[in-house]
DRENLO-189922 format. One record per residue: residue number from 0; residue in three letters; chain; x, z, y of N, C-alpha, C in turn. Coordinates in Angstrom, 3 decimals, m for minus. Each point is the difference from the previous one (the first is absolute). Last residue first. Example, Ala and Ser with C-alpha at 12.3 -4.5 7.8 and 13.67 -1.06 7.14 Angstrom:
BEGIN
+-----+---------+--------+----------+----------+----------+----------+----------+----------+----------+----------+----------+
| num | residuo | cadena |     n_px |     n_pz |     n_py |    ca_px |    ca_pz |    ca_py |     c_px |     c_pz |     c_py |
+-----+---------+--------+----------+----------+----------+----------+----------+----------+----------+----------+----------+
|   1 |     Ser |      A |   12.850 |    7.080 |   m2.250 |    0.820 |    0.060 |    1.190 |   m0.770 |    0.730 |    1.090 |
|   0 |     Ala |      A |    0.290 |   m0.070 |   m5.720 |   m0.890 |    0.000 |    1.190 |    0.900 |    0.000 |    1.200 |
+-----+---------+--------+----------+----------+----------+----------+----------+----------+----------+----------+----------+
// end
This chain:
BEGIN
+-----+---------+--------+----------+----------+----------+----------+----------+----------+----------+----------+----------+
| num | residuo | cadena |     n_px |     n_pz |     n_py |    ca_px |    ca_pz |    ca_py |     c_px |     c_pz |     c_py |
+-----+---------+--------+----------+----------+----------+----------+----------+----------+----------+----------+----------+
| 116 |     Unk |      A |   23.136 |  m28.038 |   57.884 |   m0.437 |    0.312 |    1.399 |    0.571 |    1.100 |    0.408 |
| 115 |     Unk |      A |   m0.735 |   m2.001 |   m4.835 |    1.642 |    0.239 |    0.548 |   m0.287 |   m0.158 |    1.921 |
| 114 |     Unk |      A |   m4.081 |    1.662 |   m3.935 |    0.278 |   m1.243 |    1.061 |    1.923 |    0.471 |    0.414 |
| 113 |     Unk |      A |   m5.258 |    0.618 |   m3.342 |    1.504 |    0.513 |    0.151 |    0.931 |   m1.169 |    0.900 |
| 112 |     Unk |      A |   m5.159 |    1.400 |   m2.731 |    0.424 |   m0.641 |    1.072 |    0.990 |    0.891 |   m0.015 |
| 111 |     Unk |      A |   m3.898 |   m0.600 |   m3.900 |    1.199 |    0.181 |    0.558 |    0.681 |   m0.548 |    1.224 |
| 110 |     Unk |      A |   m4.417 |    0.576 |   m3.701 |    0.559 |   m1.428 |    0.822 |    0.967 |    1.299 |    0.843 |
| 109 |     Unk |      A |   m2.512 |   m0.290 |   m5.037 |    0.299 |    1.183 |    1.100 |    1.091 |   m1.172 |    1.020 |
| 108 |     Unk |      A |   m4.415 |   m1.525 |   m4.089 |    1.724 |    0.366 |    0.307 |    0.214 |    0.794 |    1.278 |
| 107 |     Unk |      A |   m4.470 |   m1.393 |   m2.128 |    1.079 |   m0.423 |   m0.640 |    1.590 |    0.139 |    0.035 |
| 106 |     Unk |      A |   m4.266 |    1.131 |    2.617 |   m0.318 |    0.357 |   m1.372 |    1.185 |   m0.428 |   m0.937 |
| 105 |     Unk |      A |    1.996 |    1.343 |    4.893 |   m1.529 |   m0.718 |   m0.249 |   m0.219 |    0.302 |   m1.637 |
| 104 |     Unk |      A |    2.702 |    2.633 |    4.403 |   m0.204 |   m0.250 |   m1.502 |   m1.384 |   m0.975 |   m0.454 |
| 103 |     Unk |      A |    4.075 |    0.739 |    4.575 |   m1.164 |   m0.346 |   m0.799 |   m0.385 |    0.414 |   m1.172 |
| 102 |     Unk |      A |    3.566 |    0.745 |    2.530 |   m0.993 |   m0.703 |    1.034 |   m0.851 |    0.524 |   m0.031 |
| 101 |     Unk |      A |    4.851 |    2.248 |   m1.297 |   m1.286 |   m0.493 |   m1.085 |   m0.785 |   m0.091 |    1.438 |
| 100 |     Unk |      A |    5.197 |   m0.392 |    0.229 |   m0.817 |    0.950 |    0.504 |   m1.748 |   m0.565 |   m1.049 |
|  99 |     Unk |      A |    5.547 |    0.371 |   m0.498 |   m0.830 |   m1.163 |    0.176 |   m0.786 |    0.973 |    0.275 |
|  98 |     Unk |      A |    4.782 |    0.468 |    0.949 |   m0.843 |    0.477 |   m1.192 |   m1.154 |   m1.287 |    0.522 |
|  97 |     Unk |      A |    5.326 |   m1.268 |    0.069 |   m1.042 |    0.799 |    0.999 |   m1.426 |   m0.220 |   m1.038 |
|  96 |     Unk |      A |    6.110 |   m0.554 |   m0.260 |   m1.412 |    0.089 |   m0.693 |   m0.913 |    0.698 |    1.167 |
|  95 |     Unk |      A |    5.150 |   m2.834 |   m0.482 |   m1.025 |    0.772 |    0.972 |   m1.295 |   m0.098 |   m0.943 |
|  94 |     Unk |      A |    5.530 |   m1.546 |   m0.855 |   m1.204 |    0.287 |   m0.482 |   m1.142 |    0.614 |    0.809 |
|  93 |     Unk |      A |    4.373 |   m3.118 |    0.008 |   m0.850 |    1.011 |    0.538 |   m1.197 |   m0.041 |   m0.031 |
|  92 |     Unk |      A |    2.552 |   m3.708 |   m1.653 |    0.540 |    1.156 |   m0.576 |   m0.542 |    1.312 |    0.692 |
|  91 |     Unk |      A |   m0.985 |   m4.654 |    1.432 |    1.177 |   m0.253 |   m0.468 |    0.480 |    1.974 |   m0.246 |
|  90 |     Unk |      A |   m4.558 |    0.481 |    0.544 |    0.772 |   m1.277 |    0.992 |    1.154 |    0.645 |   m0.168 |
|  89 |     Unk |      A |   m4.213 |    1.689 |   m2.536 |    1.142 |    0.031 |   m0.139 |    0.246 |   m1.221 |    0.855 |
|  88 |     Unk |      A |   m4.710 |    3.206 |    0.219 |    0.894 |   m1.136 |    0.036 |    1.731 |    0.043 |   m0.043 |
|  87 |     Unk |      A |   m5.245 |    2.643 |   m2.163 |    1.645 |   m0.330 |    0.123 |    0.304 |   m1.477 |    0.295 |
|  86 |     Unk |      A |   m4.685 |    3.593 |   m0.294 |    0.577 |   m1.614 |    0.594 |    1.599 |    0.503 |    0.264 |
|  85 |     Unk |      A |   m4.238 |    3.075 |   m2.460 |    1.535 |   m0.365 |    1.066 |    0.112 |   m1.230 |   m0.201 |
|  84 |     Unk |      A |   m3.801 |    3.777 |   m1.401 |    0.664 |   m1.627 |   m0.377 |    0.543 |   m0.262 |    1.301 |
|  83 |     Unk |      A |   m2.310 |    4.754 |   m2.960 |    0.473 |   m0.599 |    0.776 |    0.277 |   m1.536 |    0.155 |
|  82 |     Unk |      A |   m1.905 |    2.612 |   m2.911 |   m0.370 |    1.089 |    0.812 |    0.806 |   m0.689 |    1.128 |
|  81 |     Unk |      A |   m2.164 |   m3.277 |   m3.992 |    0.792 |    0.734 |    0.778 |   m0.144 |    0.996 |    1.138 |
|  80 |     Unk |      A |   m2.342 |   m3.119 |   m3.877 |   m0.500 |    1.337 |    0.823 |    1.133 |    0.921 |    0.389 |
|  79 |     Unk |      A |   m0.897 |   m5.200 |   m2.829 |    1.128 |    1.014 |    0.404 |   m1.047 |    1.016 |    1.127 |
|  78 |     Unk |      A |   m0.045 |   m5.098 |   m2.873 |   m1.418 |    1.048 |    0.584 |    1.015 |    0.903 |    0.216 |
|  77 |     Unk |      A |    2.010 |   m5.524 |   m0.148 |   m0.238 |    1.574 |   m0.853 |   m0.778 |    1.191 |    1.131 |
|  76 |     Unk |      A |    1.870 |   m3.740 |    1.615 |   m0.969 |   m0.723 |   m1.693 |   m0.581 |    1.323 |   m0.149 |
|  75 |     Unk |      A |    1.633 |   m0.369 |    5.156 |    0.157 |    0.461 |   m1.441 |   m1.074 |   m0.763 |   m1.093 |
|  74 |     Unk |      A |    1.126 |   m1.623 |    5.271 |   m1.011 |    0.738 |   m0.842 |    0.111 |    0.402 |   m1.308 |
|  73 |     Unk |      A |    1.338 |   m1.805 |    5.845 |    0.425 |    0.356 |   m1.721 |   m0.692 |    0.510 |   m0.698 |
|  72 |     Unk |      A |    0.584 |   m1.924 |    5.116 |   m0.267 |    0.188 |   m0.355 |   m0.010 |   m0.040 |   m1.711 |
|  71 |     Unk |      A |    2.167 |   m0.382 |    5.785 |   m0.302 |   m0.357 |   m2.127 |   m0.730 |    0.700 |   m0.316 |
|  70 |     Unk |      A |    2.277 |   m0.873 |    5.462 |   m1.136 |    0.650 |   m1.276 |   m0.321 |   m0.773 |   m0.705 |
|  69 |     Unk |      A |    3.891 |   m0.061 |    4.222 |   m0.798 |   m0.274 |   m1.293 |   m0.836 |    0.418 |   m1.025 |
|  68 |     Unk |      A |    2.863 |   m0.764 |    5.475 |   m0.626 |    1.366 |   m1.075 |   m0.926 |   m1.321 |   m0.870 |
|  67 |     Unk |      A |    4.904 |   m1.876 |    1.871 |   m1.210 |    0.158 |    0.424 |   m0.881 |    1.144 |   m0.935 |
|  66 |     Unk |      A |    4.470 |   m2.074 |    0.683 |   m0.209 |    1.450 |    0.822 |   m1.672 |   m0.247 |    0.239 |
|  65 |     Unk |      A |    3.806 |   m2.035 |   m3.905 |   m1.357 |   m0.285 |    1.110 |   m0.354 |    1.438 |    0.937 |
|  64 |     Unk |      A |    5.080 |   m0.623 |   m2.491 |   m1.984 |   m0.299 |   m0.681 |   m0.273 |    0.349 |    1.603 |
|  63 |     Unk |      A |    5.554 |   m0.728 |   m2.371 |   m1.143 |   m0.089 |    0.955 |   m1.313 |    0.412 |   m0.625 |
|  62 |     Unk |      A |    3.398 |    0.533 |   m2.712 |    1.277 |   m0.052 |    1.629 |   m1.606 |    0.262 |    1.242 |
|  61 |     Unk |      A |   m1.075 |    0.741 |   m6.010 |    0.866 |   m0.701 |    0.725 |    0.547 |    0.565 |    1.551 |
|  60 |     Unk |      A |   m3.938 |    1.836 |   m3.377 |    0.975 |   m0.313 |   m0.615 |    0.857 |   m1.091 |    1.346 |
|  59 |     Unk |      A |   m4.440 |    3.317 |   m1.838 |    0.364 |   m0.580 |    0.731 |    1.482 |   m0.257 |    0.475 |
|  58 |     Unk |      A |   m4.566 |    2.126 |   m3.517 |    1.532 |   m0.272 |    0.321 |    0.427 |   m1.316 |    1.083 |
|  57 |     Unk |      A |   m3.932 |    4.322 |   m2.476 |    0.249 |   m1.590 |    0.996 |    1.616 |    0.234 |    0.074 |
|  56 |     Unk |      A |   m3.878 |    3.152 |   m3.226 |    1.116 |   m0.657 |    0.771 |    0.055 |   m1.447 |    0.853 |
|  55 |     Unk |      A |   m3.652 |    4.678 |   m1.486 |    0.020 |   m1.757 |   m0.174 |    1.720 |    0.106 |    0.982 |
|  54 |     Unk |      A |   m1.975 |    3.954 |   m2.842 |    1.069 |   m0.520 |    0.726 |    0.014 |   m1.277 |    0.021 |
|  53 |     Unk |      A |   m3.274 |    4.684 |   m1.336 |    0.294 |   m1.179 |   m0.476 |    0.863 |   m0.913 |    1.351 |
|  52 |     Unk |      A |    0.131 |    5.536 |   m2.420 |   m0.248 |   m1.306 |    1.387 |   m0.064 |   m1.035 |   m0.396 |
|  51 |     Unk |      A |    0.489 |    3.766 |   m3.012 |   m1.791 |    0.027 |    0.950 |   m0.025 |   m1.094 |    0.946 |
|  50 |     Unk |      A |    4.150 |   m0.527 |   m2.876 |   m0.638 |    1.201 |   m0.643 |   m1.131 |    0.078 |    0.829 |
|  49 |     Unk |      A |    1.803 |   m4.394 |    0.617 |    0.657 |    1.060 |    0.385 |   m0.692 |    1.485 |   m0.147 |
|  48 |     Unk |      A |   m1.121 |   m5.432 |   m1.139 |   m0.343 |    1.721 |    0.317 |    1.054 |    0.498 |   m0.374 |
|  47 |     Unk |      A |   m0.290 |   m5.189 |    1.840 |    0.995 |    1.267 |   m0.722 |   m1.041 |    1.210 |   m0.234 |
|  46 |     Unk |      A |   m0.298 |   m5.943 |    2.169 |    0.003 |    1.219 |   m0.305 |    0.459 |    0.822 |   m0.729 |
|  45 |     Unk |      A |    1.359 |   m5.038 |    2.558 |   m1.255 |    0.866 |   m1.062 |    0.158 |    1.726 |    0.373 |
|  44 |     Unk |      A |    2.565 |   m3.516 |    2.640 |    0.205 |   m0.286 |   m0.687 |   m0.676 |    0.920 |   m1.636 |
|  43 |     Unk |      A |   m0.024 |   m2.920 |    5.378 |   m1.124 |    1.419 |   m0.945 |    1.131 |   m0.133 |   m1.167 |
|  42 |     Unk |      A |    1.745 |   m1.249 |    4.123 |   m0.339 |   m1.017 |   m1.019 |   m0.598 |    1.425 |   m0.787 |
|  41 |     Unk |      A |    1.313 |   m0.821 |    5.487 |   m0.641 |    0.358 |   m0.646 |   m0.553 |   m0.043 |   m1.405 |
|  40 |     Unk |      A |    1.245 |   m2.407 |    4.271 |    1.106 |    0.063 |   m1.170 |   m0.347 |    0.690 |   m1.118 |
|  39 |     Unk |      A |   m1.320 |    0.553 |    6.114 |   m0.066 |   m0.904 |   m1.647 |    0.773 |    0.675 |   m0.924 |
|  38 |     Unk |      A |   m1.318 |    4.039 |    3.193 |    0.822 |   m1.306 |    0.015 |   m0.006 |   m0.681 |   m1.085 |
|  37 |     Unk |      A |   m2.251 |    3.506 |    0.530 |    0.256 |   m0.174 |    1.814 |    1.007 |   m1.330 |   m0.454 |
|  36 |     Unk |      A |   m4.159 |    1.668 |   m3.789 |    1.632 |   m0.507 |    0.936 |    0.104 |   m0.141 |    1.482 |
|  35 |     Unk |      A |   m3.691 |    2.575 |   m3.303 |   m0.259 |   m1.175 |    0.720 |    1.892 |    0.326 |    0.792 |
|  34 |     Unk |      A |   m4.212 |    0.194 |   m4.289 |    1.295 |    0.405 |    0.297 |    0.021 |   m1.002 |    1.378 |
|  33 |     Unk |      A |   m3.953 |    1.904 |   m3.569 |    0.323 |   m1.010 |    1.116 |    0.673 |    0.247 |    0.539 |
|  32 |     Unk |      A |   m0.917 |    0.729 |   m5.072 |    0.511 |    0.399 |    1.053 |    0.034 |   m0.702 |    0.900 |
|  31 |     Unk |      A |   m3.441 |    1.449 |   m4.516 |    0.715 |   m0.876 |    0.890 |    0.734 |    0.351 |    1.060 |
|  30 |     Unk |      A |   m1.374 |    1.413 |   m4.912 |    0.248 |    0.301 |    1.034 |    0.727 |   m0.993 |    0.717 |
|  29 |     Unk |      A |   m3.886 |    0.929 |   m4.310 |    1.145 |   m0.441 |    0.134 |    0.639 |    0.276 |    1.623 |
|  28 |     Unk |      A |   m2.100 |    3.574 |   m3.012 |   m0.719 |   m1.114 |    0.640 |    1.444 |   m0.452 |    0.387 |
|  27 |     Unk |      A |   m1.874 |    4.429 |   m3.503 |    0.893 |   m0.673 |    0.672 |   m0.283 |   m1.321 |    0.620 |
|  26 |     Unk |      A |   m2.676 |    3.060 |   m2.460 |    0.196 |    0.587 |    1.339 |    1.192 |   m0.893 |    0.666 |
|  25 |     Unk |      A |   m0.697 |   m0.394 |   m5.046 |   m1.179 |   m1.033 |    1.134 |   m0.171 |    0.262 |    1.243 |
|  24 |     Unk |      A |    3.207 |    2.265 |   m2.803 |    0.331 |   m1.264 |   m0.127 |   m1.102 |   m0.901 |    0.936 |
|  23 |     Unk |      A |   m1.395 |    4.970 |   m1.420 |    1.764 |   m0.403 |    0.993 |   m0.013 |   m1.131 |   m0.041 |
|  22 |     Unk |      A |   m2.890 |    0.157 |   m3.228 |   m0.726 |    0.193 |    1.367 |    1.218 |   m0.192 |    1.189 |
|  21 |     Unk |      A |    1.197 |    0.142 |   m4.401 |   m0.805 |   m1.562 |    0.443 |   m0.600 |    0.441 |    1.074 |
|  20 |     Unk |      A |    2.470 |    3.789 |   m1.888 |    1.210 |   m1.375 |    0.350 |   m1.090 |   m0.819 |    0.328 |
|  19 |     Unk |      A |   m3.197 |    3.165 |   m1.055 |    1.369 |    0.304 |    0.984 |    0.705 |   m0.650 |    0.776 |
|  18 |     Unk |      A |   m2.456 |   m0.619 |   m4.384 |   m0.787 |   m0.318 |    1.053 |    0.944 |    0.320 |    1.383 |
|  17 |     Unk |      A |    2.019 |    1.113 |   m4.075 |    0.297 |   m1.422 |    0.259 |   m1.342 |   m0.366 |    1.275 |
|  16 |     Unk |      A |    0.648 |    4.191 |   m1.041 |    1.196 |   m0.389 |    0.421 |    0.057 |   m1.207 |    0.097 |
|  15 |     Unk |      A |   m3.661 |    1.919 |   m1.736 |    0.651 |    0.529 |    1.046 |    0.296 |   m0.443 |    0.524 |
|  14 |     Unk |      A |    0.042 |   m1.163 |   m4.398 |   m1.090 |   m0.386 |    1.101 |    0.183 |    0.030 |    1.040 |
|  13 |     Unk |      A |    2.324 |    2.681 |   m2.928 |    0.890 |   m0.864 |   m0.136 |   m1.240 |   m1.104 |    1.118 |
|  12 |     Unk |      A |   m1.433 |    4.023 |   m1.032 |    1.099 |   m0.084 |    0.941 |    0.493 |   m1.130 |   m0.131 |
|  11 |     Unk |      A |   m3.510 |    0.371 |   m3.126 |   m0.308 |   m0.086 |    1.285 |    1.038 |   m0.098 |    1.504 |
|  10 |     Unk |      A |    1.572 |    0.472 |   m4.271 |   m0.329 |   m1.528 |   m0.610 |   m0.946 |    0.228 |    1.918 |
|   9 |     Unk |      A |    1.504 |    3.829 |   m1.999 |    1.261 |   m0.756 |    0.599 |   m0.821 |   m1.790 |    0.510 |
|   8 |     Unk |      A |   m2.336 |    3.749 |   m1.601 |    0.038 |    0.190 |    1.366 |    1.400 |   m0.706 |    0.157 |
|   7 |     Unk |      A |   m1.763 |   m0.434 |   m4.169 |   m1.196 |   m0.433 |    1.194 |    0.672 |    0.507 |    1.340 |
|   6 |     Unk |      A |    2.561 |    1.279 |   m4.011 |    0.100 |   m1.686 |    0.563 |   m1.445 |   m0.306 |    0.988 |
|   5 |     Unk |      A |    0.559 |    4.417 |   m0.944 |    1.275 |   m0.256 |    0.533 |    0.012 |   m1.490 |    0.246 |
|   4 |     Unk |      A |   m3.393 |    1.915 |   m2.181 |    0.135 |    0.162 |    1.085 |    0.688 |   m0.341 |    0.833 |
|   3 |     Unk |      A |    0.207 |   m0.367 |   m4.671 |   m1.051 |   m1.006 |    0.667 |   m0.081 |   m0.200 |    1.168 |
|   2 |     Unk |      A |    2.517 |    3.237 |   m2.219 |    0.739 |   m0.795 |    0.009 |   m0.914 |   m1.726 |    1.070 |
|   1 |     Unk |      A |   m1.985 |    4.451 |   m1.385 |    1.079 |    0.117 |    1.217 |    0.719 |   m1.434 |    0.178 |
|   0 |     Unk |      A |   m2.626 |    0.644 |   m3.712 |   m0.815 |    0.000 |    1.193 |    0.863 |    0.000 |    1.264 |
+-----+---------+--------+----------+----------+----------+----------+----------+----------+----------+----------+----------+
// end
């Protein structure tokens, strides 16, 4: 009898846990960033989670760029519920990160703003 017990209340925990992980997983939405350059050149080069942050990169590379302001826009494949999201730009090796700020939330994803201003 005990033994019965033991597998009914494993077999319910084990439920639990898997309703749990699938619920967590559907709280997540994809995330867009509207980034905005003080200067061309600007090459997205994807994303990172970084343990709670998620880290869209850019890289920017040569002598010259444009002195003009630029806004992009980006959007993850993937559903993520970050406590944070930074915009990293690397020019020719300096690194500068700035946080992103949350706009928006619509039914499908969390919209983000972060600007090198």
């Amino acid at each position: 009898m005990k033994k019965v017990f033991a597998v009914v209340v494993a077999i319910l925990l084990g439920l639990a846990v898997g309703i749990y992980v699938l619920s967590s997983q559907e709280d997540g939405k994809c995330v867009t960033l509207n980034a905005t350059f003080r200067m061309g050149g600007a090459v997205y080069k994807g994303y990172q989670l970084e343990g709670e942050a998620l880290v869209f990169k850019f890289e920017r590379t040569g002598d010259f760029f444009t002195q003009a302001i630029e806004t992009k826009e980006f959007t993850t494949d993937e559903k993520f519920s970050p406590k944070k999201v930074i915009m990293e730009v690397n020019t020719n090796g300096q690194i500068k990160r700035y946080e992103a700020k949350l706009v928006k939330e619509k039914e499908d994803r969390f919209i983000y703003e972060a600007s090198e201003l």
